[in-house]
Structures are given as structure tokens and as C-alpha cells.
N, C-alpha and C positions, 0 to 999 in steps of 0.2 A: 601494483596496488594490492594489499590486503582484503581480504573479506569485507570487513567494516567499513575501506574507504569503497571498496566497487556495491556495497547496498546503497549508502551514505550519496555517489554520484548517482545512481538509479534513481533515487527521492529526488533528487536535482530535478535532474532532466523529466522527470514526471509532472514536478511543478513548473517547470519552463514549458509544458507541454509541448515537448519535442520529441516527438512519436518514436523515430529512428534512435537517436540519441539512447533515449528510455528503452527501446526494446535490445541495443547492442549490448545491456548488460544482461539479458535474460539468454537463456540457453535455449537452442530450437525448440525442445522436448518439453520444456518449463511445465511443471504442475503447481497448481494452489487450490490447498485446500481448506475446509472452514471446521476450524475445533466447535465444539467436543464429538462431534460424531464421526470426524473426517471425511464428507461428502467434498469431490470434486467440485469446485466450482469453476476453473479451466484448465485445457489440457491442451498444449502447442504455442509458439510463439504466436498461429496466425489467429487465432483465437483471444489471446488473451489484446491483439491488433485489435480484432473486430470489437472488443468490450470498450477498452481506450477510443476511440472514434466514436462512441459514440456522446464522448463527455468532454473530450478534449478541444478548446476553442468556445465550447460552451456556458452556460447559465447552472448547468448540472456538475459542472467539476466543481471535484473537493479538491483542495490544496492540500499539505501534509505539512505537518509541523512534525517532528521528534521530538519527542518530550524527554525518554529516555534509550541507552543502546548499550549491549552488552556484547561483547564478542569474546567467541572461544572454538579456537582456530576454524573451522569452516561453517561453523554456526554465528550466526548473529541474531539476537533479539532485541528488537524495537519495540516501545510501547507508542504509538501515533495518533495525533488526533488529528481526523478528516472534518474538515469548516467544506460547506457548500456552498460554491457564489453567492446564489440565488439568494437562500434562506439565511445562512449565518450560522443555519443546525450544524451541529459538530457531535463525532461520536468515536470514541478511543477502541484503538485495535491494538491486540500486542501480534506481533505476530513475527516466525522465526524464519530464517531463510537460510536456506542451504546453497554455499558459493560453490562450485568446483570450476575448474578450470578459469577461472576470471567471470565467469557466468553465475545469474542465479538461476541455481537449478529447482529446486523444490523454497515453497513458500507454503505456510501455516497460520493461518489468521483465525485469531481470536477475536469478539469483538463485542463492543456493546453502545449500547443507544445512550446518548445523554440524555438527561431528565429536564424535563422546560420548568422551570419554578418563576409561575407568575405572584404578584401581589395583587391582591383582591382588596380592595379598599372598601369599607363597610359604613354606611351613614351615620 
């Protein structure tokens, strides 16, 4: 498999919510972190396990659509929008991932909040 097709199966198994599956494409070491400041937001496959557990099977997972993907040879950028069961809130990430070995090794997430546009009806 290529880079694009081992992210592409990792988004799979993420929305099948099959924990194993999902984390066999991630590297033990796996880091991800949040643009523009670059703050760690996990560091180890077993960690980035305990954040998945806590949404997967539940009211709080978001599903992942791809909207768009670009590859170039071991980088891949997705631009994604995460829907929440629960709510229906949705909020786009682009974000880059670094494959080596058949693994994602390093992930980059941009992200940002959808805007709620209600209609206010006036007398």
C-alpha cells in the first residue's frame, strides 16, 4: 500500500470504530500535533488508545468524511470534516501525516470550528 491508500484505510477503521484495526496503521511512537503553535496533543500509540476509548462506541464520536487528499510521496494532506453523533456539530481539519514504514508516523492537525447560522424570524 502506498501512503495515501495506508491514511485513507486508517480513516476507515476509525469510522468503523475498530480500535485495533485503527491503531495497526499508526506507529508505536505516533506523535500529533496542533498547528500553528505546534503543541503536542499525543505522544505513543498507548495514549493516543486511551483518547479513542474514550469516544469510540459512543454519543461523542465524530465520524470523518474526506472532503479532500493530496499525496506526495510520504506526506499526505487531508482536509476533513469531523460530524458528532450526538450534535450534528461538524468542524474541518486539514491536517498532514507522515507514513514511514507502512505506519503513520507523525500527524499535523489544523483545525477549525464550523459557524452555526441560525434564522431568526422577526414579527
Amino acid at each position: 500500500m502506498n501512503s495515501k491508500e495506508i491514511v485513507l484505510k486508517q480513516i476507515e477503521e476509525y469510522n468503523n470504530q475498530d480500535m485495533e484495526k485503527c491503531l495497526d496503521y499508526c506507529d508505536d511512537q505516533i506523535e500529533v500535533f496542533l498547528l500553528p503553535e505546534g503543541e503536542t496533543l499525543f505522544k505513543g500509540k498507548d495514549v493516543l488508545k486511551g483518547h479513542l476509548e474514550k469516544s469510540f462506541g459512543t454519543d461523542d464520536f465524530e465520524e470523518v468524511e474526506v472532503l479532500e487528499i493530496i499525496a506526495l510521496g510520504r506526506y499526505v494532506t487531508t482536509i476533513e470534516k469531523k460530524t458528532k453523533k450526538s450534535t450534528g456539530k461538524s468542524r474541518t481539519l486539514l491536517i498532514t501525516y507522515l507514513v514511514t514504514d507502512s505506519k503513520v508516523q507523525t500527524m499535523w492537525a489544523a483545525r477549525q470550528e464550523e459557524l452555526e447560522i441560525r434564522v431568526i424570524d422577526h414579527p
